[in-house]
OpenMM code with the backbone's topology and positions (N, CA, C; nanometers):
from openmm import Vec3, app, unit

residues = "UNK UNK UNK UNK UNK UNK UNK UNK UNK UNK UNK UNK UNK UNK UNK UNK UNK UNK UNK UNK UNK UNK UNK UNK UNK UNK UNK UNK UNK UNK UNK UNK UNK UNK UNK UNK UNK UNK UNK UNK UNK UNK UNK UNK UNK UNK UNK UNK UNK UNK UNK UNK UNK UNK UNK UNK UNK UNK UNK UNK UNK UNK UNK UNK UNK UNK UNK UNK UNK UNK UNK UNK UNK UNK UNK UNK UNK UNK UNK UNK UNK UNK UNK UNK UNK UNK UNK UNK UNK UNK UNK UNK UNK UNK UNK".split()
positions = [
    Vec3(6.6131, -0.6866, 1.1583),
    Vec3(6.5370, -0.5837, 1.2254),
    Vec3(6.6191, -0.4574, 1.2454),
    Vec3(6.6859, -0.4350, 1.3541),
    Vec3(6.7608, -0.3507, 1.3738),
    Vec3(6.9409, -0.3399, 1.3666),
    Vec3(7.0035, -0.2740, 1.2563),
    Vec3(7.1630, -0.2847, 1.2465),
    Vec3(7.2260, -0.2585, 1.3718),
    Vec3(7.1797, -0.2259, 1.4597),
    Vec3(7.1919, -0.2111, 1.6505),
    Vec3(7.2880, -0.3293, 1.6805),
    Vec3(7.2430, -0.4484, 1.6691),
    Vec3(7.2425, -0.5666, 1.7113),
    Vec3(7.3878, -0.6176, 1.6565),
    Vec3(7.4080, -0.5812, 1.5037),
    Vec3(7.5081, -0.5965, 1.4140),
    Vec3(7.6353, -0.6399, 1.4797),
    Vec3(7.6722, -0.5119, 1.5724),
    Vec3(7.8073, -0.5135, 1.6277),
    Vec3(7.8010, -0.5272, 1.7841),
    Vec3(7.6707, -0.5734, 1.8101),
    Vec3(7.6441, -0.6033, 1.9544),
    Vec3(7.7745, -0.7296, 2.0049),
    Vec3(7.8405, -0.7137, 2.1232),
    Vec3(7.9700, -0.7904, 2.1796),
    Vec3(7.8387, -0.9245, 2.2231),
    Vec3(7.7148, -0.9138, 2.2377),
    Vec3(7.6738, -1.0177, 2.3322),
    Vec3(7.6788, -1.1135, 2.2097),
    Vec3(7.6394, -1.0961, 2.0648),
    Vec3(7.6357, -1.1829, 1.9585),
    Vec3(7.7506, -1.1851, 1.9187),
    Vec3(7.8704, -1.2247, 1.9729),
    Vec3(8.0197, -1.2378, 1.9146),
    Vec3(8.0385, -1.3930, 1.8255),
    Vec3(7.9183, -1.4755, 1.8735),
    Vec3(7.9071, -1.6278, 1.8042),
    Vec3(7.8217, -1.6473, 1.7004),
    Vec3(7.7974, -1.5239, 1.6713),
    Vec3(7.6960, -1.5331, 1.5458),
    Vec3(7.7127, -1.4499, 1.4383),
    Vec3(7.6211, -1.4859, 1.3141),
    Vec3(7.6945, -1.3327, 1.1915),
    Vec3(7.5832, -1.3245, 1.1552),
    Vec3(7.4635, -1.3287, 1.2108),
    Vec3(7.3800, -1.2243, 1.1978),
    Vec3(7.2906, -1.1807, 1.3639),
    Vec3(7.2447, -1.0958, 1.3363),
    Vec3(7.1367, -1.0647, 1.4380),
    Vec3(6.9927, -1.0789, 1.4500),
    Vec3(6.9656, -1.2063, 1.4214),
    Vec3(6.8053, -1.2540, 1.4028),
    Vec3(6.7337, -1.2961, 1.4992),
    Vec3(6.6586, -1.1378, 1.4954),
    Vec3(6.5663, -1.1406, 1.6596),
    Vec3(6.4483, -1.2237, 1.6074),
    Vec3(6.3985, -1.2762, 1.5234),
    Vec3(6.3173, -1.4247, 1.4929),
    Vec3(6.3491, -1.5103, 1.5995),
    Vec3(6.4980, -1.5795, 1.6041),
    Vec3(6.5736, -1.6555, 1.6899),
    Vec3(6.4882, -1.6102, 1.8380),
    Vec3(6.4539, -1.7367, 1.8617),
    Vec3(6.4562, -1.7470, 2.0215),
    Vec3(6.6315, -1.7303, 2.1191),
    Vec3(6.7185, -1.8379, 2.0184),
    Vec3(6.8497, -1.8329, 2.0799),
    Vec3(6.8830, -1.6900, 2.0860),
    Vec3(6.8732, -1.6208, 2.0094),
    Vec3(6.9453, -1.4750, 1.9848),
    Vec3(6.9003, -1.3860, 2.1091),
    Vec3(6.7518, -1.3873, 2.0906),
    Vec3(6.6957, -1.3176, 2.1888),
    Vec3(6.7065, -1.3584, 2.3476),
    Vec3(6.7594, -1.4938, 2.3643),
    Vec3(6.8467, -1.5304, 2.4884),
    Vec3(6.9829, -1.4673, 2.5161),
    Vec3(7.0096, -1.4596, 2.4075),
    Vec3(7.1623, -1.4375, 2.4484),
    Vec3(7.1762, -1.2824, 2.4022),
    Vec3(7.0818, -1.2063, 2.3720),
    Vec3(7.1129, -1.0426, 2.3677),
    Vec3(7.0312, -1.0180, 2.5096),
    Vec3(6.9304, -1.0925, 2.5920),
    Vec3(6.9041, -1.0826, 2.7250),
    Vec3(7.0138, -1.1239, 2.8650),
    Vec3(7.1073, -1.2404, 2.7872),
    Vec3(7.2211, -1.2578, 2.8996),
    Vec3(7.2996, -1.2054, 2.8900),
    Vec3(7.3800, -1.2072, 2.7453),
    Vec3(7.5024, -1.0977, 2.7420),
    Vec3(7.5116, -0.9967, 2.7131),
    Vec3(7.3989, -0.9156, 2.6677),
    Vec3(7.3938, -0.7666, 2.5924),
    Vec3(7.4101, -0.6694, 2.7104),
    Vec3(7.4490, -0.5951, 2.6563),
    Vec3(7.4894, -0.4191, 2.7143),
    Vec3(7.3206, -0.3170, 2.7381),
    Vec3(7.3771, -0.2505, 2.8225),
    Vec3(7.2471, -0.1308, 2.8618),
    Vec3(7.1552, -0.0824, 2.7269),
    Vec3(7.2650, -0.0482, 2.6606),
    Vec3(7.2620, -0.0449, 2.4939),
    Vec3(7.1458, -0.1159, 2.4142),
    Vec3(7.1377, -0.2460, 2.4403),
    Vec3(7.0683, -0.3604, 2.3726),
    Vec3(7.0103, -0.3932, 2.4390),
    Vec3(6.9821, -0.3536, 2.5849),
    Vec3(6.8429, -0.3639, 2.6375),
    Vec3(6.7381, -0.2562, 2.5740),
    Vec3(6.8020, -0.1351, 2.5915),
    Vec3(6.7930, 0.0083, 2.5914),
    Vec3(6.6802, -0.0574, 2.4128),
    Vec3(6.7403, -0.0986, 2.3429),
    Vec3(6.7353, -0.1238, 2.2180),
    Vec3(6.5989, -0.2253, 2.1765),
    Vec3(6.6199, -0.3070, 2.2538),
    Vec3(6.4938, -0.4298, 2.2348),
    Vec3(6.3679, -0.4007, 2.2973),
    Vec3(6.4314, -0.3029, 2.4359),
    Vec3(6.2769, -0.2546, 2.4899),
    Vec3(6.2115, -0.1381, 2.3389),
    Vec3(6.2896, -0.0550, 2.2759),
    Vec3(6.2276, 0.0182, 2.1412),
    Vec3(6.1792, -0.0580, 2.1086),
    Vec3(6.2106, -0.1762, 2.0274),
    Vec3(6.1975, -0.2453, 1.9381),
    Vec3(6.0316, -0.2797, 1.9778),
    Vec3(6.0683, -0.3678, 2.1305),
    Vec3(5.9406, -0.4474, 2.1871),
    Vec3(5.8377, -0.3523, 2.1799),
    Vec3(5.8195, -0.2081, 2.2532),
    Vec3(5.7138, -0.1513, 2.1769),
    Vec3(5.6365, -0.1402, 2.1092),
    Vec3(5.6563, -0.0892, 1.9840),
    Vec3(5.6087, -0.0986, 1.8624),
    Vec3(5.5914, -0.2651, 1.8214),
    Vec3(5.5916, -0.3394, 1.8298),
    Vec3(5.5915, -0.5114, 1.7886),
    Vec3(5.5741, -0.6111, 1.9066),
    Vec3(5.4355, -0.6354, 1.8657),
    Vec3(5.3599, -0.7238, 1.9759),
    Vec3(5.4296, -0.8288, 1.9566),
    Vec3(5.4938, -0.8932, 1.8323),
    Vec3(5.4976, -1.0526, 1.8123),
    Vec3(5.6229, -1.0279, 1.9033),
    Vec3(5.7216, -0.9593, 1.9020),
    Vec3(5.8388, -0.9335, 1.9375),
    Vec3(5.8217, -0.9439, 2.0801),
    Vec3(5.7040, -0.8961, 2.1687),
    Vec3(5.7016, -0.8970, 2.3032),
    Vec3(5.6582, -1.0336, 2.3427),
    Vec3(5.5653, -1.0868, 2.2538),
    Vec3(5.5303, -1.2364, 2.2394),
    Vec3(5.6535, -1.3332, 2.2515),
    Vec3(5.7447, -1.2983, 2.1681),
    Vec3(5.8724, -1.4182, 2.2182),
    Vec3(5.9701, -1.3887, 2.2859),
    Vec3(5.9773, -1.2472, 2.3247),
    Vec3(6.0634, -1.2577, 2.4486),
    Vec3(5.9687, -1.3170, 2.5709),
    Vec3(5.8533, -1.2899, 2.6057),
    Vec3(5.7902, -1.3080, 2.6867),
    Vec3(5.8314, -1.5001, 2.7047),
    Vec3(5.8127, -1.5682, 2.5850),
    Vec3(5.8301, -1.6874, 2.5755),
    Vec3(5.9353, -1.7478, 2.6390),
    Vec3(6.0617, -1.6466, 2.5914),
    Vec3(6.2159, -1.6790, 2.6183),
    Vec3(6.1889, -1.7284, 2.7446),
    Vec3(6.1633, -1.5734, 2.8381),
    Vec3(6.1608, -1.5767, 2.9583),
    Vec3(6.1078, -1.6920, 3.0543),
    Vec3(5.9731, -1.7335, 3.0055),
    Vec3(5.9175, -1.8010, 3.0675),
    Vec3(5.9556, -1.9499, 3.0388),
    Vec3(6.0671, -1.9886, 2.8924),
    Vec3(6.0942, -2.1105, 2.9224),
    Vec3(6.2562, -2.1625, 2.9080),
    Vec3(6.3557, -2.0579, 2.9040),
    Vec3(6.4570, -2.0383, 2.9163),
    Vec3(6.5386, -1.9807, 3.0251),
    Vec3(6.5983, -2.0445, 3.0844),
    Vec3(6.7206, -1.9855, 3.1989),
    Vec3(6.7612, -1.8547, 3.1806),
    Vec3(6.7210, -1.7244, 3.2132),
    Vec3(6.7891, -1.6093, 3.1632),
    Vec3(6.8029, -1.5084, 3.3285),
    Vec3(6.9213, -1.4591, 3.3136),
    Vec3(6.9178, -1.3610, 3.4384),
    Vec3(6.8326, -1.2402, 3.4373),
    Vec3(6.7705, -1.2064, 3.5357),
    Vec3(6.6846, -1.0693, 3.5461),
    Vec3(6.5555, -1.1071, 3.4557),
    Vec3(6.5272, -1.2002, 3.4954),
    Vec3(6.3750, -1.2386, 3.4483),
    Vec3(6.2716, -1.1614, 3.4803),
    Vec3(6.2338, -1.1125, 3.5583),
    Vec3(6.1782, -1.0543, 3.6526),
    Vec3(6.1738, -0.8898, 3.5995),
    Vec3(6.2941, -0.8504, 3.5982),
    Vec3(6.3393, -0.7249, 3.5572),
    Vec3(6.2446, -0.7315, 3.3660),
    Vec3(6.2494, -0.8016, 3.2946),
    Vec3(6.2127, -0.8533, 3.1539),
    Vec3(6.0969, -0.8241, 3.1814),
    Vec3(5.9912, -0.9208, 3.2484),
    Vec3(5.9027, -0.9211, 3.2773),
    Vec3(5.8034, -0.8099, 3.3030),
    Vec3(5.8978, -0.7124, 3.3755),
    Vec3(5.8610, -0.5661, 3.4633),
    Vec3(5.8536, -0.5095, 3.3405),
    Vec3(5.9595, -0.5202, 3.2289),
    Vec3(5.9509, -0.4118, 3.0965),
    Vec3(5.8097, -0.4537, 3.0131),
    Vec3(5.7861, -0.5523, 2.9637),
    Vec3(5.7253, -0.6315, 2.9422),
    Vec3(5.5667, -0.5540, 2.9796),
    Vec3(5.5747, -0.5852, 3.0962),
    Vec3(5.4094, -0.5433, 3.1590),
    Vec3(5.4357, -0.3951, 3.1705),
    Vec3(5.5182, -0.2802, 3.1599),
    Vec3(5.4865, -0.1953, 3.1206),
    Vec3(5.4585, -0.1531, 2.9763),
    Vec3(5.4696, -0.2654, 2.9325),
    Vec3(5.4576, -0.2355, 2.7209),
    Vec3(5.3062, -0.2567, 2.7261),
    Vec3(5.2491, -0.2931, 2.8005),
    Vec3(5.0815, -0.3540, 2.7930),
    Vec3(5.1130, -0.5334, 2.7906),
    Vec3(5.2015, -0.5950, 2.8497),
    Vec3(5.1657, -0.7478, 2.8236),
    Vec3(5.1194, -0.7840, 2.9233),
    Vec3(5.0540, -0.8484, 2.9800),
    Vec3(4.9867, -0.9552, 3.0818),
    Vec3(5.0789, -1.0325, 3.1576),
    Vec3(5.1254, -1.0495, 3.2560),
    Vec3(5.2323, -1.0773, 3.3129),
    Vec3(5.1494, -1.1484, 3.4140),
    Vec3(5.1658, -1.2688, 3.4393),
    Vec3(5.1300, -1.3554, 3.5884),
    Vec3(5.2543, -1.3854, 3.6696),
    Vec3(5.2579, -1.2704, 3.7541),
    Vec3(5.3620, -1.2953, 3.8362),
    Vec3(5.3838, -1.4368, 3.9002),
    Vec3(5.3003, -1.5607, 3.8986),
    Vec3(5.3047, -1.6620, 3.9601),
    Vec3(5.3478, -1.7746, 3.8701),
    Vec3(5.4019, -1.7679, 3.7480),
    Vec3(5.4468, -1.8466, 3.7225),
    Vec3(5.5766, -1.9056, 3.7348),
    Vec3(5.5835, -1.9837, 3.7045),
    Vec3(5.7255, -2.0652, 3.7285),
    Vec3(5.8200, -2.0186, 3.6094),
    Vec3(5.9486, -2.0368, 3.6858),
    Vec3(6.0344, -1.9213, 3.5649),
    Vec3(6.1621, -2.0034, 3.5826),
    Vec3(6.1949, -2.1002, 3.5181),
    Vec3(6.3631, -2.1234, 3.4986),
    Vec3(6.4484, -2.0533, 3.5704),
    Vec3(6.5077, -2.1165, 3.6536),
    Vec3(6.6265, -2.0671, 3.7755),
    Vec3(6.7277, -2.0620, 3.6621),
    Vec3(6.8139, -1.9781, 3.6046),
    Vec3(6.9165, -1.9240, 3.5653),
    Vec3(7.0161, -1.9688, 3.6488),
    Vec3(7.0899, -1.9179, 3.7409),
    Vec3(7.1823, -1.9902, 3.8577),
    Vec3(7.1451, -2.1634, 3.8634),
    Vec3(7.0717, -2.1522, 3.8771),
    Vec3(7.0557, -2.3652, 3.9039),
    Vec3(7.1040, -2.4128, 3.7601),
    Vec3(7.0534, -2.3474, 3.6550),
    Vec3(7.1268, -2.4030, 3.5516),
    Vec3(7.2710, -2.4138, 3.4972),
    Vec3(7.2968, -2.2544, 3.5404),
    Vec3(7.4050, -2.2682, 3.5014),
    Vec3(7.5761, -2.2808, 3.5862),
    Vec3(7.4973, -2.3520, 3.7225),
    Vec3(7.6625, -2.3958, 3.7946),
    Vec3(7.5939, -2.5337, 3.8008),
    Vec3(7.7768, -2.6132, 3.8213),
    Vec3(7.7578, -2.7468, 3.8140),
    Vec3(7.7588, -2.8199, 3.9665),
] * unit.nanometer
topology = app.Topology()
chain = topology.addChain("A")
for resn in residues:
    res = topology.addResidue(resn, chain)
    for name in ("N", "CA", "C"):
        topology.addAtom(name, app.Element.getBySymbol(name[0]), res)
């Protein structure tokens, strides 16, 4: 999709940038820079399917600032039910 992603620090475990990937799109939402938010909200725009699986991420993956996602999200035009249940991020990830 976008050569953005290429030299993104949050994908340092990967050698490509395939926003297909559910994993990818987890981990450019946990570890990415202002940059690659800045970047995926473009992207999400223009590409419904694209708002379609982050939306997914969110709702079934542990990710920080869910909420914040969500907020971008429902300003793109997506449907957002604030009442759903959303993977605690913190509960998952301390032991």
């Amino acid at each position: 999709m976008s050569k953005h992603f290429e030299s993104s620090r949050a994908l340092w475990n990967r050698t490509s940038a395939d926003l297909e990937s559910a994993e990818v799109l987890a981990q450019l939402m946990d570890r990415g820079d202002l940059d690659d938010w800045r970047m995926l909200f473009r992207l999400a725009r223009e590409d419904a399917r694209l708002r379609a699986r982050l939306k997914r991420v969110i709702l079934t993956s542990p990710t920080p600032l869910p909420h914040f996602w969500l907020a971008a999200l429902q300003s793109l035009g997506e449907s957002v039910d604030w009442s759903a249940r959303i993977p605690d991020y913190f509960e998952s990830t301390t032991a």
